[in-house]
C-alpha positions in Angstrom: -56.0 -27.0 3.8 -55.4 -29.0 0.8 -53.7 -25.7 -1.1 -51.8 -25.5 2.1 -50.0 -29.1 2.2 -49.9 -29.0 -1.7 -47.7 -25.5 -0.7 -45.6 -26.6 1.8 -44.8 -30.6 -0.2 -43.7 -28.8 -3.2 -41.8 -26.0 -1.7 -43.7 -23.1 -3.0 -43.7 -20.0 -1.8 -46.8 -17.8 -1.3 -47.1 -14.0 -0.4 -48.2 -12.8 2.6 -51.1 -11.4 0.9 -51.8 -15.3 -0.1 -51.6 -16.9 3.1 -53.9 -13.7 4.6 -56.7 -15.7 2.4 -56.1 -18.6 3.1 -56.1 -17.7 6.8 -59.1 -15.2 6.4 -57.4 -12.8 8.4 -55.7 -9.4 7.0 -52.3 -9.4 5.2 -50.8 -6.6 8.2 -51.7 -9.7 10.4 -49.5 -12.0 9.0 -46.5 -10.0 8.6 -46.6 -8.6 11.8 -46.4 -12.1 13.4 -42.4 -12.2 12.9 -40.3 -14.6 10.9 -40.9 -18.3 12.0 -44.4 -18.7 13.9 -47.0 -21.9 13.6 -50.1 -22.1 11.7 -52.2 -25.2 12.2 -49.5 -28.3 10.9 -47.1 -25.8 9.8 -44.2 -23.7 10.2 -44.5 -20.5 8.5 -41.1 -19.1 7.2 -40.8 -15.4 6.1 -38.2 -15.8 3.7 -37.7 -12.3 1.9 -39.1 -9.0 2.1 -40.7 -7.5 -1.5 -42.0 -4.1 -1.0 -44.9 -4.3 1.1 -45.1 -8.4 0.9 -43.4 -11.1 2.5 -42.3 -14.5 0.6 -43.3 -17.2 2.5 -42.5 -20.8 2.9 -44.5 -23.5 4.6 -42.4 -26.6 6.6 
């Protein structure tokens, strides 16, 4: 959880891919949930579409 706040403090953004592992659930999962959903102490943000892979932002 650790990556997770370090994500969401400095603004990154991770793939889809990237928060599937972090989850340990599989990447179709997470971008099949929509664009704004909650995950644990945040709110997960799709914030562009790149091929196959979603940019996302933690808040």
């Amino acid at each position: 959880m650790h990556i997770a706040d370090e994500v969401a403090s400095k603004g990154y953004l991770i793939t889809s891919s990237e928060l599937a592992d972090l989850m340990d659930i599989n990447a179709s999962a997470v971008t099949s949930r929509g664009d704004h959903w909650v995950w644990r102490n945040w709110v997960v943000s799709r914030v562009r579409r790149e091929g196959n892979q979603s940019a996302i932002r933690f808040c």
